[in-house]
C-alpha positions as CSV (number, residue, x, y, z in Angstrom):
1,X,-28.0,-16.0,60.8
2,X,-28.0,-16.4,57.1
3,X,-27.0,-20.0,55.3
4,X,-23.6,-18.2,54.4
5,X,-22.9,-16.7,57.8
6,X,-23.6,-20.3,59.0
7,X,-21.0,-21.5,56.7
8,X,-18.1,-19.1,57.2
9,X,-18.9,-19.6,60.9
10,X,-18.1,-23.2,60.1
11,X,-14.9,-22.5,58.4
12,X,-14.0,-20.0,61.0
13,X,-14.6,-22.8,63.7
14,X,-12.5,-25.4,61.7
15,X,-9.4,-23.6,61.1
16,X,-9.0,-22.3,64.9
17,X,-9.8,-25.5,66.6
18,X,-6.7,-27.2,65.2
19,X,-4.2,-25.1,66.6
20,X,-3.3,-21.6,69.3
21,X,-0.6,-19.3,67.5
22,X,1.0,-17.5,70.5
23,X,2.1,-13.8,70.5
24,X,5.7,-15.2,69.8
25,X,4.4,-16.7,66.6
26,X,5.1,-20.4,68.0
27,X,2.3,-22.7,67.8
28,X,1.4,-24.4,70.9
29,X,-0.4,-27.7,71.0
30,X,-2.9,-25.9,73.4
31,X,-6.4,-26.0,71.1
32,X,-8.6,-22.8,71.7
33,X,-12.0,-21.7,70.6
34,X,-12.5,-18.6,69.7
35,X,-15.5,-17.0,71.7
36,X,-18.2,-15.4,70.1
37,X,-16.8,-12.2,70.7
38,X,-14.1,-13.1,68.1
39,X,-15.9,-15.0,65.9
40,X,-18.4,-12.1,65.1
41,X,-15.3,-10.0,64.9
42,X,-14.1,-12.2,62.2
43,X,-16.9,-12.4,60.2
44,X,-17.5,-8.3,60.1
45,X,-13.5,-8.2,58.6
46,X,-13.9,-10.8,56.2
47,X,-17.2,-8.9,54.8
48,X,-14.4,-6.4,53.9
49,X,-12.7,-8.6,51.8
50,X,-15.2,-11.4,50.3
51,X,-18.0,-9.4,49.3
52,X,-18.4,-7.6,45.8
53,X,-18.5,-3.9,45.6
54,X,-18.5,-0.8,44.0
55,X,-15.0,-2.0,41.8
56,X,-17.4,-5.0,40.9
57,X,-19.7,-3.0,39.2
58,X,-17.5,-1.4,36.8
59,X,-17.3,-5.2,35.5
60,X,-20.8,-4.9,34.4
61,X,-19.0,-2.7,31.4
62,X,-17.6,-6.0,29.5
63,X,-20.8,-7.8,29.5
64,X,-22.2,-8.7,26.1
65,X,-21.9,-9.8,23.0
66,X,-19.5,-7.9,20.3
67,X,-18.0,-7.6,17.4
68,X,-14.1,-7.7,17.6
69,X,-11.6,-6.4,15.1
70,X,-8.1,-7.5,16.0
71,X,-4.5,-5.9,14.8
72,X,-1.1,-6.4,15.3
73,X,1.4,-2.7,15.5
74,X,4.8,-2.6,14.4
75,X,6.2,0.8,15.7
76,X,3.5,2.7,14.2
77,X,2.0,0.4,11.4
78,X,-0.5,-1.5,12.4
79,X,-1.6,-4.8,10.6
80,X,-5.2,-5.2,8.6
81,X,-8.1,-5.8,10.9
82,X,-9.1,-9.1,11.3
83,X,-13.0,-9.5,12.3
84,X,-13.9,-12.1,15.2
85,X,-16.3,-12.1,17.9
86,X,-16.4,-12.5,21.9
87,X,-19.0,-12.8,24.7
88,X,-18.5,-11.9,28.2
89,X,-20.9,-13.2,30.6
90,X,-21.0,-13.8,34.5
91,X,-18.7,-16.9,35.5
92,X,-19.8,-15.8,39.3
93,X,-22.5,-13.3,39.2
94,X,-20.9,-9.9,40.4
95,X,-17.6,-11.5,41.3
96,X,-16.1,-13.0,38.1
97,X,-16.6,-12.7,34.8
98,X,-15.7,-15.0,32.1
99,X,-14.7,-13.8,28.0
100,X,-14.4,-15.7,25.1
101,X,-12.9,-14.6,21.8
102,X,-12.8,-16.3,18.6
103,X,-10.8,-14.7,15.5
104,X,-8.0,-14.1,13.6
105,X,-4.2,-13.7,14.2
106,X,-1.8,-13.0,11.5
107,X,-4.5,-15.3,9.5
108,X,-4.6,-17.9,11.4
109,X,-7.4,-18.9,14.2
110,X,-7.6,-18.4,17.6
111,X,-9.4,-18.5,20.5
112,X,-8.8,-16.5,23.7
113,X,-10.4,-17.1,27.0
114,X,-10.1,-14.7,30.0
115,X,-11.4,-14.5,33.6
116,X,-11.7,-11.1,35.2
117,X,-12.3,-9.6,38.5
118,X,-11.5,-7.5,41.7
119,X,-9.5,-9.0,44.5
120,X,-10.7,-6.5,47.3
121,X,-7.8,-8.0,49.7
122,X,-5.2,-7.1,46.8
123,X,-7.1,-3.8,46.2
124,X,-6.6,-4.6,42.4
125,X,-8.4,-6.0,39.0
126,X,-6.9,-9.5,38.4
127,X,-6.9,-10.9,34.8
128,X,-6.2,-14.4,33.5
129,X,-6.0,-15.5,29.9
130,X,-5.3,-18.0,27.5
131,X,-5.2,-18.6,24.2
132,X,-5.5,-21.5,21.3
133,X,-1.8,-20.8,19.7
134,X,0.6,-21.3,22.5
135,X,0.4,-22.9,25.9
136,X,1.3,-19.7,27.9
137,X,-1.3,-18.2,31.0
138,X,-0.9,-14.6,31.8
139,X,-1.6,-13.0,34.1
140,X,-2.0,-9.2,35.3
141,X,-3.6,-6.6,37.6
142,X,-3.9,-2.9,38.0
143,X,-6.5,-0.5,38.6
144,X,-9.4,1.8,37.2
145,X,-8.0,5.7,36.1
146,X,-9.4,8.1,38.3
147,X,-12.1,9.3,35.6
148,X,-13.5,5.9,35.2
149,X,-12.8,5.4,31.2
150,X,-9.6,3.5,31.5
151,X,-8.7,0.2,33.1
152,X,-4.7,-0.3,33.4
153,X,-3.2,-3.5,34.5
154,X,0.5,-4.6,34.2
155,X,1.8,-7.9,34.3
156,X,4.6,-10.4,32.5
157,X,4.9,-12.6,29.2
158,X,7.6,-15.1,28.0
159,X,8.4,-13.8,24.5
160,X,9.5,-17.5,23.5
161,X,10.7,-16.7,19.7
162,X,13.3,-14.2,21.2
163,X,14.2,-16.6,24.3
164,X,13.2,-13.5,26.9
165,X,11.2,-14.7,30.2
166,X,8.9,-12.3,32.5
167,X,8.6,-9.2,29.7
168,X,6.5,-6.5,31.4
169,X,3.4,-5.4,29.5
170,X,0.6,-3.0,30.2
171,X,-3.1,-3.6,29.0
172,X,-5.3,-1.2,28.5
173,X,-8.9,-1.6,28.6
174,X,-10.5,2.1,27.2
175,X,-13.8,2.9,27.9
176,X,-15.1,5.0,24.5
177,X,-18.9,4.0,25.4
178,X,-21.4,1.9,26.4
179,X,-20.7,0.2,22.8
180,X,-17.2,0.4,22.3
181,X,-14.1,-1.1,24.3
182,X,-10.5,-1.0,23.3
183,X,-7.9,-3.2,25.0
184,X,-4.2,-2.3,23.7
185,X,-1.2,-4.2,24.8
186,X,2.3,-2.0,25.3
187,X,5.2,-4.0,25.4
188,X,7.2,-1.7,28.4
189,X,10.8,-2.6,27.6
190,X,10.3,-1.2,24.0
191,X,10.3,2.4,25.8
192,X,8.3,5.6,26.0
193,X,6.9,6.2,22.7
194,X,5.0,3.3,20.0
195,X,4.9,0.8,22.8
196,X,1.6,-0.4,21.6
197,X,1.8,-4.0,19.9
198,X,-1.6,-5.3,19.9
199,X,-5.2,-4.1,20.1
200,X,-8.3,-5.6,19.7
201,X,-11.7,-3.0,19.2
202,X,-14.9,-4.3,20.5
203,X,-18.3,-3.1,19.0
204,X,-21.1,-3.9,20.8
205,X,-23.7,-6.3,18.3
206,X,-27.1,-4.7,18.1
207,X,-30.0,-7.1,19.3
């Protein structure tokens, strides 16, 4: 058995020693070990759901280092660009990666940081990000488009210069090449159409 299957075994062993949860959902003081039997059958369902997969590899798009151009769209006007540039490497090879951003926003600096992954249990992408201008994390999650080329996640915002809590946005993450990436952010309650309030386009830098 490998060092990991040692360890989960371990984990597995220390959680069901401490208590027997009866078919009635009561907990009796009774402690139980779990035979092998169930151990074993334990450890083949959590491979389900702690092991990277095939989602995981679609993370491998965002690694690298690139050149960022940010803007800001009001109905269909969108702001100048404003150059910056980010770097997304492994935080946990082929779990998690990490992103940092460093640029401009409405002229002023900012730094973004993200962590990005695939929950398996969840069955979604799950995004967190901050920034250097407010004190706000977000969070979202959502799902690849069945071609491949688009990553969609949804998620909530406190807008706190109109007083609203929990927005709903959408973030797009489009897939133009191995070189290019474009993440938009639609702010939902706006409606159908011009939803789109922020993009940032990232160009892969040559070596």
């Amino acid at each position: 058995m490998s060092r990991s299957n040692w360890l989960l075994t371990g984990v597995i062993l220390c959680l069901s020693s401490f208590y027997f949860i009866s078919p009635n959902n009561s907990v009796s003081q009774e402690k139980k070990q779990p035979s092998p039997e169930e151990i074993y059958k334990m450890m083949q369902k959590a491979k389900k759901y702690t092991q990277p997969g095939k989602h995981h590899d679609h993370l491998k798009k965002f690694l690298g280092k690139w050149d960022t151009e940010t803007r800001i769209f009001m109905g269909r006007k969108p702001s100048p660009g404003e150059k910056g540039t980010a770097e997304t490497t492994w935080l946990m090879k082929g779990r998690w990666l990490q992103t940092k951003i460093k640029g401009k926003m409405m002229g002023q600096p900012i730094e973004m940081y993200s962590i990005t992954g695939y929950d398996n249990f969840k069955m979604s992408y799950v995004v967190t990000t901050i920034n250097s201008i407010d004190t706000a994390m977000v969070r979202h999650e959502g799902d690849m488009d069945p071609s491949g080329k688009a990553l969609l996640t949804y998620g909530t915002l406190d807008e706190y210069l109109t007083g609203e809590h929990d927005k709903m946005v959408k973030t797009v993450w489009r897939f133009h090449s191995e070189d290019k990436i474009t993440m938009e952010v639609h702010d939902l309650p706006i409606g159908e159409k011009n939803t789109k309030v922020f993009e940032i386009v990232y160009t892969r830098q040559k070596e």
